[in-house]
N, C-alpha and C positions, 0 to 999 in steps of 0.2 A: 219646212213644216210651217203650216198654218192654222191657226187657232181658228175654228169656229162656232160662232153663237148656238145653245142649246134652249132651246123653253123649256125651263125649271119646274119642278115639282109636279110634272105630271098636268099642267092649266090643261093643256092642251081636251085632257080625258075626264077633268073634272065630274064631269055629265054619267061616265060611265060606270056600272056596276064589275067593279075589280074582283078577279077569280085572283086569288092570294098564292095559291099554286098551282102549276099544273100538272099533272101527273104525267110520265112518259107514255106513248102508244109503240115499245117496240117491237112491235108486227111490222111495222111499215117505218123507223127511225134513221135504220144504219142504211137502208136499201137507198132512201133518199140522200142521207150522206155519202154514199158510195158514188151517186150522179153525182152530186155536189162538186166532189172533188176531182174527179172527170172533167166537169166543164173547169174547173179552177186549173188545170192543169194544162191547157191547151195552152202553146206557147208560154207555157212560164218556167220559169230557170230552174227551179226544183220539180219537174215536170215529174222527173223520174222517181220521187222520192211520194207524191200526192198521187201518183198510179200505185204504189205502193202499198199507201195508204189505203184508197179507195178495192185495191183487193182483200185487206184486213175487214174492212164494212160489208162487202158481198159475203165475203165467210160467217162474219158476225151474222148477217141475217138468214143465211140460209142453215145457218145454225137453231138459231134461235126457235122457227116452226119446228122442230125435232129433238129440241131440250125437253130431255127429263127433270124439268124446273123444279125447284123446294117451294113450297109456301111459308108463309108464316104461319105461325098457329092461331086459333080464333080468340083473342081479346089481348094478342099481343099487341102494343105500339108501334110506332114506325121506329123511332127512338131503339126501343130493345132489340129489333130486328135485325135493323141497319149500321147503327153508332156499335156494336158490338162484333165480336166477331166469330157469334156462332156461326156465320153463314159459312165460314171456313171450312169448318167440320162436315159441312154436307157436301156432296160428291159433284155437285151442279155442277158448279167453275171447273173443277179439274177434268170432267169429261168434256166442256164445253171448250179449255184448250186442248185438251188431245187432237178435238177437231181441227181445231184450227191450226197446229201444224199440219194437221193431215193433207189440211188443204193447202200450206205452201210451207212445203216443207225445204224447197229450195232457199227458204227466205228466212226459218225459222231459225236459231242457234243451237246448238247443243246444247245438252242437259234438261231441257224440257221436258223429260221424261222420270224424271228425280221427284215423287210424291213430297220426303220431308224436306227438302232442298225448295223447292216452289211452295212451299205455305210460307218456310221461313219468309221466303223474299216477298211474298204475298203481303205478307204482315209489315215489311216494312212499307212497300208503296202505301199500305193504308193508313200508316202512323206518321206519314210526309218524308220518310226517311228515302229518297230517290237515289242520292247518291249511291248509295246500295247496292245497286240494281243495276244491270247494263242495261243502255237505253235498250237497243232490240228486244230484248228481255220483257226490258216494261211494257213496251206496249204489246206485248202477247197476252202477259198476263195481266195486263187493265183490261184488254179487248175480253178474254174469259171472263173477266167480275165483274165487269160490264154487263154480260149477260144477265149474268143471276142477281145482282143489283136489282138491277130496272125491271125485271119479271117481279120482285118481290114488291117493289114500289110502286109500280102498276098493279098488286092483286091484293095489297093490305088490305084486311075484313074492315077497319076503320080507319075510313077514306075523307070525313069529315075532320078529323084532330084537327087538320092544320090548314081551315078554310076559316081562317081568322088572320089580322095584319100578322105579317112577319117582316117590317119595314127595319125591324133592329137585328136580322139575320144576316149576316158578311159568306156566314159559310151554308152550306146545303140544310134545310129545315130535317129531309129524311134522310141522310146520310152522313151529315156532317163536314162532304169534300167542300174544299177552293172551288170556286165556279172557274170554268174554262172562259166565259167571256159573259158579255149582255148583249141583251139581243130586243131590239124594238120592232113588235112584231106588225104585219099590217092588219088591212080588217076591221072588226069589231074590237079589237085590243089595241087598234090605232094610236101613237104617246104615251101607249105605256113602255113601260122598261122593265125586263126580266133576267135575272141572273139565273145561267145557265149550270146545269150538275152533269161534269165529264164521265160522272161515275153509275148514280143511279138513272140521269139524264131527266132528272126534275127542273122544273123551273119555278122562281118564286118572284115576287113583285117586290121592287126599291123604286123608288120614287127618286124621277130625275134629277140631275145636277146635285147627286150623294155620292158622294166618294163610295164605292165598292168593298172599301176595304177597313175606314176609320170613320163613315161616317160624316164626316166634315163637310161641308157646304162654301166654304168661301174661298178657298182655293183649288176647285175645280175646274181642270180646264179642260178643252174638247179638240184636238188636231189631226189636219187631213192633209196627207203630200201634194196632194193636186187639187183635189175640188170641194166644195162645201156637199154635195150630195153624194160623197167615196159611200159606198157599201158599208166599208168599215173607220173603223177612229179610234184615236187612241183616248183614255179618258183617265189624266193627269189627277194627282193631287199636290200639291205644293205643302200639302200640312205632314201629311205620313212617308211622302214620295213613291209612293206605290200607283201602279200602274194598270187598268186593263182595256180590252178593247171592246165595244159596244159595236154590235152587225147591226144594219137598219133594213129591215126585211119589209119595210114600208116603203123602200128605193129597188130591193130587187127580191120580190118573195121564195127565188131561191135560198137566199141565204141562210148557211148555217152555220153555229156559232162552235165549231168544232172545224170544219171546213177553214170556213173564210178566214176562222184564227191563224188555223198552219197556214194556210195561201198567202198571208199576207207577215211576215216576219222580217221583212222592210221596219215594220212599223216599231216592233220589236227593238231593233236596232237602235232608230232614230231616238225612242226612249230611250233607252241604258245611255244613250251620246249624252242627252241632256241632262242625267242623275237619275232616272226614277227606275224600280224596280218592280220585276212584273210581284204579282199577288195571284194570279192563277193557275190554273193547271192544264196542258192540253195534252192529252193523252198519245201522241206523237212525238210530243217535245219536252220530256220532261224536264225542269232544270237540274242540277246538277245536286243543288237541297233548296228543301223547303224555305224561303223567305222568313 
């Protein structure tokens, strides 16, 4: 592993008028991660586990254009909507995993079909309680609440709340989740840095060379196994010891920060060697409990 240099605090974008968050578009999110993790899976050693994967994202989105979605109600918060857990109560998620064992049902586990069984378990992925949960399990039903998340957080009546700094946010502004990773996107958002939401699939702005997790600034570090321009990196803190990874989508504007995270669990590795532990969430991988 190799440490490499970051430009701090965003210099790089100074110039630029900051969108504080961005809201999901998913019409078109999981279908792009479904490539994503296609091309990430061409010769790589967990080939067969990121085909897998990339058939859960084809279902999520051909799902998605024929969800009987819930809305929010008009002058509710994103806060009331999301941090709570009326959304449970509404039929969304649970028809939107029916589908999705429908569609691979070879791959699906048993007991899927257990209405007060799957809210419980639902409820605990949402309170961080994983261990819970059997991984296959999890990721069915995050890929269900996934859906109705992100329809709710893309169609909030008040879309403006949270177009103000949210630089002291570690966790999701509309949802409350662990970010799955950061993601520096290219473009017009060129040096900036956004922390990604596995859940509602929001993204929101932290300003470079901040720890992800505690904030901290002075022992952050940045490390690539092979080259200073890797897609992906791991992004140290030496104050909290926590961990996550930043995708540079200014080196490959494939990249996504859901994808490239499961693709790259080398890097994973290499951190827990060195002490630090992850702080996010990748709805593929979940840990064992919440950090």
């Amino acid at each position: 592993m190799t440490t490499i240099d970051i430009v701090p605090a965003d210099e790089r974008s100074a110039a630029l008028r900051i969108e504080h968050v961005i809201w999901p578009d998913p019409l078109s999110l999981y279908g792009k991660r479904a490539k994503r993790l296609r091309e990430l899976a061409v010769d790589h050693p967990e080939a067969a586990y990121l085909e897998f994967a990339a058939k859960v994202c084809t279902a999520q989105q051909e799902i998605f254009a024929t969800l009987p979605h819930a809305n929010a109600a008009p002058g509710m918060t994103r806060a009331d909507a999301l941090s709570t857990y009326e959304l449970l109560a509404q039929p969304c998620w649970q028809e939107a995993l029916t589908r999705l064992v429908q569609a691979m049902p070879a791959a699906a586990p048993a007991g899927m079909n257990e209405p007060a069984r799957l809210v419980h378990q639902a409820q605990s992925l949402l309170q961080g309680r994983f261990g819970s949960v059997g991984q296959r399990e999890s990721v069915f039903l995050w890929a269900a609440l996934s859906l109705q998340w992100s329809h709710v957080a893309a169609h909030m009546p008040s879309r403006h709340d949270l177009q103000v700094p949210v630089q002291t946010r570690f966790d999701c502004p509309t949802c409350g989740s662990a970010p799955s990773a950061s993601i520096v996107p290219g473009g017009k958002r060129g040096g900036l840095r956004y922390l990604h939401c596995p859940l509602c699939e929001t993204r929101w702005h932290l300003v470079r060379a901040v720890c992800s997790c505690c904030g901290g600034d002075d022992e952050v570090e940045y490390w690539s196994v092979d080259e200073a321009r890797a897609v992906v990196k791991l992004e140290t803190c030496g104050d909290c010891h926590g961990y996550l990874k930043v995708c540079f989508a200014d080196f490959d504007a494939r990249a996504d920060p859901v994808a490239d995270d499961l693709a790259s669990l080398h890097l994973d590795y290499e951190a827990e060697r060195m002490g630090f532990l992850r702080t996010g969430i990748n709805p593929f991988a979940f840990p064992a409990d919440c950090p």
